[in-house]
C-alpha angles and dihedrals in degrees: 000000000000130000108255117221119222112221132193129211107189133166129215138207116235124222084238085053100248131119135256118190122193152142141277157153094194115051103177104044081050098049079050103049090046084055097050092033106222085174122064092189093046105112089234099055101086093033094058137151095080144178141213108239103154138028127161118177121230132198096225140030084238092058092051095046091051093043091052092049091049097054094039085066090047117108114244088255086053099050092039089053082050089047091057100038094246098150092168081058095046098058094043087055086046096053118099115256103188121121094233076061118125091220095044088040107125109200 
């Protein structure tokens, strides 16, 4: 049987009050290195200090990858909804408002 490898996606507020979302499978050294900036290219670096609002584990790396990339595309309502655990939020965030829409479709 293979090892599975805890990952984390977590999201961070920003000094500035935006989001950054990433990947981990160490929280807490990574929450650590965004706050010390060891890297001066990393998006958080100049927005520091930061803090943790948001982790979910997942069981693969893949998971993880696929789950960061779906909330990087989500609108700010969207991630803070996620943030506080507001899923009703969530799918009517989710749901398509354009007029060409079926559900928004007036016979």
């Amino acid at each position: 049987m293979r090892n599975m490898k805890l990952m984390y996606v977590y999201m961070l507020k920003c000094s500035d009050q935006s989001y950054y979302t990433g990947v981990t499978n160490n929280l807490d050294k990574r929450l650590i290195e965004h706050n010390e900036g060891y890297n001066p290219e990393c998006y958080t670096f100049s927005r520091r200090p930061v803090e943790l609002v948001y982790y979910e584990i997942c069981s693969s790396p893949r998971q993880a990858i696929a789950f960061e990339k779906k909330i990087k595309g989500w609108s700010r309502a969207k991630k803070e909804a996620l943030i506080s655990g507001d899923w009703n939020s969530i799918q009517n965030l989710a749901k398509c408002k354009n007029k060409s829409s079926s559900g928004n479709y007036k016979k």
